[in-house]
C-alpha positions in Angstrom: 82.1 143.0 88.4 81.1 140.9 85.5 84.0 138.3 86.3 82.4 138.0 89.7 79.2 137.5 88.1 80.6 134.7 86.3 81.9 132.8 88.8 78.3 132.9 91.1 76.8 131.7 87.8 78.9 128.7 87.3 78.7 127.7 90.9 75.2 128.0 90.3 75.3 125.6 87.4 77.6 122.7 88.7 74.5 121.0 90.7 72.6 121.0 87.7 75.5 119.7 85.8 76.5 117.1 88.3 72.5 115.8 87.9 73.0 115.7 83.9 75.9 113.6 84.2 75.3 111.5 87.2 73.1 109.1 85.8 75.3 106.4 87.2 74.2 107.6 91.0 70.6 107.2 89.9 71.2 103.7 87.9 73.2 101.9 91.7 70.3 103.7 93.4 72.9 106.0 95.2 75.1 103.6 96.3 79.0 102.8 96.1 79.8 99.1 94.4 81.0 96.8 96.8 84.4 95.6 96.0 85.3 91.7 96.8 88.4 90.6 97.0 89.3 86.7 96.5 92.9 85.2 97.5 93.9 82.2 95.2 96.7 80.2 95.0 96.7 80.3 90.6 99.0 82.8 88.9 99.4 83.3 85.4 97.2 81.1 82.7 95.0 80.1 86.1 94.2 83.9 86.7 93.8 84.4 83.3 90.5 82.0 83.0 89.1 83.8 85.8 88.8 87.0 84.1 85.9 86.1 81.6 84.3 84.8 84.4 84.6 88.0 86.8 83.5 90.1 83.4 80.6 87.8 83.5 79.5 87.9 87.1 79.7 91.4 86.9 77.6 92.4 84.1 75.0 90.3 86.1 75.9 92.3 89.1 76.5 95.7 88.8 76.7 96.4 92.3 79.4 94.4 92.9 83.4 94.4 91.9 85.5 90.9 92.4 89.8 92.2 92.6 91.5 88.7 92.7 94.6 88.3 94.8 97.3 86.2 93.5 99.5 84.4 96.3 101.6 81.7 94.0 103.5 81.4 97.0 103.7 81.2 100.6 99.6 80.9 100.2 98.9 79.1 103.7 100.9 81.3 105.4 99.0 84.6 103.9 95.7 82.8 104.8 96.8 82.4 108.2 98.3 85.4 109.1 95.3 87.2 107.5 93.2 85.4 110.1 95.4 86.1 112.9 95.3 89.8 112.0 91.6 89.6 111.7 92.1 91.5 108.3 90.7 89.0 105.7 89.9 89.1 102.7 86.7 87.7 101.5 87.0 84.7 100.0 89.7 81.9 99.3 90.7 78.9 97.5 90.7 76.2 100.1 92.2 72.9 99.9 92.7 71.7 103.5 88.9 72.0 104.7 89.2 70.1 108.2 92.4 72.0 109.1 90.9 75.7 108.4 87.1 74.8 109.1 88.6 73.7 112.7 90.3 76.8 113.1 87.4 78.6 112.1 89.0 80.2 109.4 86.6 79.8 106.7 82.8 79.7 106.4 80.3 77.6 107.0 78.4 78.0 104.2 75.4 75.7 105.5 73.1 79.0 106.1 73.7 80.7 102.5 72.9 76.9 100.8 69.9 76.7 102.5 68.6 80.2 101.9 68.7 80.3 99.0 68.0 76.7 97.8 71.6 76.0 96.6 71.2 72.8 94.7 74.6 70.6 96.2 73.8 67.2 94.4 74.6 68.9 91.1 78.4 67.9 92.5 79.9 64.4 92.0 79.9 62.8 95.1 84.1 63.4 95.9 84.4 66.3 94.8 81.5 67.5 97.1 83.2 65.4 99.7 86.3 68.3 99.7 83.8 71.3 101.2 82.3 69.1 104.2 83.3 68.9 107.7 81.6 67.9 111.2 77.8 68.2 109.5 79.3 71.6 107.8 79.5 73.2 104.0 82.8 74.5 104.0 82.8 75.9 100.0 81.5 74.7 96.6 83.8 72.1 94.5 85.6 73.9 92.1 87.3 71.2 89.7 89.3 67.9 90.0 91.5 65.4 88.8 92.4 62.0 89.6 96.3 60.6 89.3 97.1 58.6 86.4 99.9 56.7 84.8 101.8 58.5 82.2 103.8 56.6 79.8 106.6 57.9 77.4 105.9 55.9 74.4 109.2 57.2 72.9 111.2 55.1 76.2 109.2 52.1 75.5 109.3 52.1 71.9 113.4 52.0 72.5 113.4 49.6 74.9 111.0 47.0 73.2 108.1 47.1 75.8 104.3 47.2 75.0 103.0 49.8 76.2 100.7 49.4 79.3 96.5 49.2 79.2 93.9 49.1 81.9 93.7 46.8 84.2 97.3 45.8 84.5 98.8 44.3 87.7 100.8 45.7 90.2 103.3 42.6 89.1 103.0 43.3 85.7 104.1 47.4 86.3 107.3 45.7 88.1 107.9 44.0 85.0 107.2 46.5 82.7 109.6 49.5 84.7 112.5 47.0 84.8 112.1 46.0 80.9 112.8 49.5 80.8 116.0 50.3 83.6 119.0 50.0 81.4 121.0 50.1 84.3 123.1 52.5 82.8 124.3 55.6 84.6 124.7 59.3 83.5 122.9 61.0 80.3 122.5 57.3 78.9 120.3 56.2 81.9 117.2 55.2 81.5 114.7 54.3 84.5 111.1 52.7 84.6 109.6 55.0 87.2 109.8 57.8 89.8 109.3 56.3 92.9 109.1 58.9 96.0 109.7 57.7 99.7 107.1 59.5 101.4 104.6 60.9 99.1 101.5 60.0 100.7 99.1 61.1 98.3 100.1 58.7 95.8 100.5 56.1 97.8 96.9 56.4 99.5 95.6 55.3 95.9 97.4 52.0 95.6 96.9 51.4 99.5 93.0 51.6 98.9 92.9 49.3 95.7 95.0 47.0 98.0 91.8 47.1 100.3 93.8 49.2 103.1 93.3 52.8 104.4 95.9 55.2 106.5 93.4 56.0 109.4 90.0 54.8 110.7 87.3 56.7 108.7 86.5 59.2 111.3 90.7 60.3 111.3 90.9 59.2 114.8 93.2 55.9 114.8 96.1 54.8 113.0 96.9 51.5 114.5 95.6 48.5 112.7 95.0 50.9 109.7 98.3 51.6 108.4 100.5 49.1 109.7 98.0 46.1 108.3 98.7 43.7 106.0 96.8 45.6 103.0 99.5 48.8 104.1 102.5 46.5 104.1 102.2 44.5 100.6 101.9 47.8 99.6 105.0 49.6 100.8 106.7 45.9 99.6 105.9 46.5 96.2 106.6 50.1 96.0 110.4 49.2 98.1 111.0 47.2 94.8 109.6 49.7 92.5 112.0 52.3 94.5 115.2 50.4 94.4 115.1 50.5 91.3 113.9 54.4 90.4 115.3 57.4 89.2 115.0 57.9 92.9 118.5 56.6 93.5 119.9 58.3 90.4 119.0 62.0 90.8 117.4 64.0 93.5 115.9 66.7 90.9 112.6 64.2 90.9 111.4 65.0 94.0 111.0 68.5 93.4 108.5 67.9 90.2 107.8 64.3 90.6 109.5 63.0 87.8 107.6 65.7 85.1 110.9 67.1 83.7 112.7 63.2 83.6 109.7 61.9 82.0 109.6 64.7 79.0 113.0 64.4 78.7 113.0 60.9 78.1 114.8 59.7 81.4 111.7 58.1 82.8 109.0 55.6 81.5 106.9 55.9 83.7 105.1 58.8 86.0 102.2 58.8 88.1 100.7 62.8 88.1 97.4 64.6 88.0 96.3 66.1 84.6 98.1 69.2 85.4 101.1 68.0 82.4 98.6 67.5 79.6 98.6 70.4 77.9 102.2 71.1 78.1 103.2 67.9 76.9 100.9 68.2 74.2 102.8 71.3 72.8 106.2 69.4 72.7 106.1 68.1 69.7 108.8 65.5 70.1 107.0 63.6 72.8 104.5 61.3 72.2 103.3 59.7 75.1 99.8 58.2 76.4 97.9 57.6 79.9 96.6 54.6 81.2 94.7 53.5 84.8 97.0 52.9 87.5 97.5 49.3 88.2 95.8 46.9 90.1 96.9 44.3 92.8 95.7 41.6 91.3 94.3 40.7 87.7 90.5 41.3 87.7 90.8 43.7 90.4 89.5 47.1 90.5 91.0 50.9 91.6 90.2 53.1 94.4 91.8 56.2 93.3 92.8 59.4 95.3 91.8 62.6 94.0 93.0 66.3 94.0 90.4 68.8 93.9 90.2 72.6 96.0 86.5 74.6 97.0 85.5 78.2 96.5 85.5 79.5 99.9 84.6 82.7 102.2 86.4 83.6 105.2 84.7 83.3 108.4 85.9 87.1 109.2 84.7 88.2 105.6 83.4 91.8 105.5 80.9 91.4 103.0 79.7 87.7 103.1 76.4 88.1 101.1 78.3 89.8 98.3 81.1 87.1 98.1 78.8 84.5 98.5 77.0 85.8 95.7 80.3 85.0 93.6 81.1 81.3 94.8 77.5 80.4 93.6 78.5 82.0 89.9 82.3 80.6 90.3 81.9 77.8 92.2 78.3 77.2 89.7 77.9 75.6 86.5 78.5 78.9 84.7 82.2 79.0 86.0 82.6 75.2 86.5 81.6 75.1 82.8 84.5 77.6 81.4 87.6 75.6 83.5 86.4 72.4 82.0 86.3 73.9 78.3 90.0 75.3 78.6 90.8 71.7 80.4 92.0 72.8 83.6 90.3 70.3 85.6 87.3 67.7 84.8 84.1 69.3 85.7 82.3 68.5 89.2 79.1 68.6 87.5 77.2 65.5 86.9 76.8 65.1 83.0 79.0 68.0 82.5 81.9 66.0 81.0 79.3 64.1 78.3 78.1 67.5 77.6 81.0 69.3 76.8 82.5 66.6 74.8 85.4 65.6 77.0 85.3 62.1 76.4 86.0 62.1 72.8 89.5 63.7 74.0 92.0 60.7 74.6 93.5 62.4 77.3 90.8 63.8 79.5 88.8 60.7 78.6 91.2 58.3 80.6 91.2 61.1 83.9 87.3 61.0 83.7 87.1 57.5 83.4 89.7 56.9 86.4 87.4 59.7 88.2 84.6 57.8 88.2 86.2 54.9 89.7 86.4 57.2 93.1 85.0 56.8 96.4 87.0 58.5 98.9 88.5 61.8 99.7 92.1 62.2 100.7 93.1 60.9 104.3 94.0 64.7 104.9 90.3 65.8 105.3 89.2 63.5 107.8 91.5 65.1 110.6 92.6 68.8 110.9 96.0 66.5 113.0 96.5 64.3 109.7 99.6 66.4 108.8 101.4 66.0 111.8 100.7 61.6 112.4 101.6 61.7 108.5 105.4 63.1 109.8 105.7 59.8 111.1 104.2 57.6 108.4 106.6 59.9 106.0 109.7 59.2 108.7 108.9 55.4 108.5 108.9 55.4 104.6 112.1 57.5 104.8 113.9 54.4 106.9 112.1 51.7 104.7 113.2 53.5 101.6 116.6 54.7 102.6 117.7 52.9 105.3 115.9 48.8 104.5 114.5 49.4 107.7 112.0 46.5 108.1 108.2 47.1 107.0 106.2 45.8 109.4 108.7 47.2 112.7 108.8 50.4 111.3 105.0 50.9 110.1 104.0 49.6 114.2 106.3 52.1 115.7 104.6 55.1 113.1 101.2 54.0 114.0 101.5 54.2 117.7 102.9 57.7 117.3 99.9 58.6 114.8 97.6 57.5 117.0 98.9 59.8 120.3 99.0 63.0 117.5 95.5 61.7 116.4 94.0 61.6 119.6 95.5 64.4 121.1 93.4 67.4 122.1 
């Protein structure tokens, strides 16, 4: 009898007891935390900077959990068969804004800017240029880096060769990458430069110092763009460069683009974002610097191409004013500022690269001051059909390169072609 007392009494009690202890239900008025979840494309020391950030957003947010999703690999195909199911997750690192805004896979984020007063010119102009699209606001900059000239000063101490500073010639890197070429073959070779036959995105840079372009400006036309004159001194000087490359000595370049050569002393010269930097900087038996890329003529100035990504949401987002509620912390000055500090990236903010100090860092100093020099976003972003006409441009490279197929024959063919993929609906 008394045991069955007992037990009514306790059952009595847990109410009570579940009121003592559930302050939390009182404190979220009731309701669950809403868990985001965020796909990038970073692993390790890239998730890593994240997490002060989350832990930051989320003291100021209590109603709201961010679970980041780490895709190192295969991440375009993960985005799109997400979207294809119709089972997204919330929000993205995005990269190729007219192909996925097209497909109406991300966000417009127009609506959430205006609504709550987003400021947008706090962005540098190019950086800002990566989120827009036909009128829309596809995401919010996240960070950047222009492509620079890296020089082993090691190799050109060897060889005898000044080393290079801004505002040297297209002629004068010739010079300087053959001063280097020992013309020997084997472990004791030692090359100027990584040249690559149809990498684009480097090429785009010394095509616009050069006064050319790839496509019209609205994506449309190929013709007369990148089979011009501009185009065609271009692919001459880089034919030279590339006869004479680790190109033709080993084929482990084109998977890293010369990074491995160039620590290793193979390689002179290397044209790369400032992803490198801090690796290099921990080996202590390289010494090496970074200079502008060159210029076509002496007195003439750079138009370089940038890398950048946004923070995005995904148009099929379950919980878009939660997510959105993150970009504007990430994608904001609070998390622009922390990538910056750890030297992921230059900062998209206007000032913020003063104000942190960057410029007294040799290093980032040179990528900030080759950032400034930009104007354009990559060819890429005008036209969700870039990828397929730049098959062709990369086919007519491969012949030029490979095959001495000649310039101006095979650049008309590959801009006819462009132009039907362009204008295709």
């Amino acid at each position: 009898m008394k045991k069955g007392i007992t037990i009514i009494c306790l059952m009595m009690l847990i109410p009570v007891l579940g009121v003592m202890a559930g302050g939390s239900s009182e404190d979220t008025g009731g309701e669950e935390p809403v868990t985001v979840t965020y796909l990038t494309w970073d692993s390790g020391p890239g998730v890593e900077i994240t997490k002060p950030i989350i832990a930051a957003f989320e003291a100021e947010n209590p109603g709201i959990i961010v679970e980041f999703q780490s895709v190192p690999q295969g991440y375009d195909d993960k985005v799109l068969t997400a979207h294809a199911a119709g089972d997204t997750p919330d929000g993205l690192l995005m990269w190729n804004t007219s192909q996925w805004a097209e497909a109406g896979i991300v966000q417009d984020l127009s609506p959430f800017i205006a609504r709550d007063n987003f400021d947008m010119d706090q962005y540098l102009p190019v950086p800002k240029m990566w989120a827009e699209y036909k009128g829309g606001i596809y995401g919010l900059p996240k960070d950047f880096t222009p492509r620079a000239m890296f020089y082993n000063k090691n190799v050109f101490d060897e060889a005898g060769v000044p080393y290079p500073e801004a505002g040297w010639t297209f002629d004068e890197f010739v010079t300087t990458a053959k001063a280097i070429n020992n013309n020997k073959t084997g472990a004791d070779a030692r090359y100027g430069y990584v040249a690559i036959p149809g990498h684009t995105y480097a090429l785009q840079a010394f095509i616009w110092s050069n006064g050319g372009d790839l496509s019209s400006p609205d994506g449309t036309t190929a013709s007369g763009y990148v089979n011009s004159h501009a185009v065609v001194e271009v692919i001459q000087w880089y034919k030279e460069l590339f006869d004479m490359s680790i190109s033709t000595g080993t084929m482990d370049a084109y998977q890293n683009l010369g990074q491995n050569e160039f620590q290793s002393g193979i390689v002179g010269l290397m044209d790369n974002g400032l992803w490198p930097v801090s690796v290099y900087k921990d080996d202590t038996s390289l010494n090496f610097g970074i200079v502008a890329p060159p210029v076509p003529q002496a007195g003439g100035s750079i138009s370089p191409v940038i890398h950048s990504a946004t923070w995005s949401m995904f148009a099929k987002a379950k919980h878009k004013d939660e997510v959105w509620e993150f970009i504007k912390y990430i994608g904001g000055p609070a998390g622009g500022r922390v990538f910056a500090e750890k030297r992921w990236g230059l900062p998209v903010f206007k000032g913020m690269a003063d104000e942190l100090g960057l410029m007294d860092d040799e290093y980032m100093k040179v990528f900030a001051e080759i950032g400034d020099e930009a104007t354009k976003a990559p060819v890429f972003l005008r036209s969700p059909k870039w990828f397929e006409a730049d098959t062709e441009f990369k086919l007519a490279l491969e012949r030029i390169f490979l095959e001495d197929a000649d310039i101006q024959g095979a650049l008309d063919e590959a801009a006819v072609k462009m132009d039907a993929i362009l204008q295709s609906k």
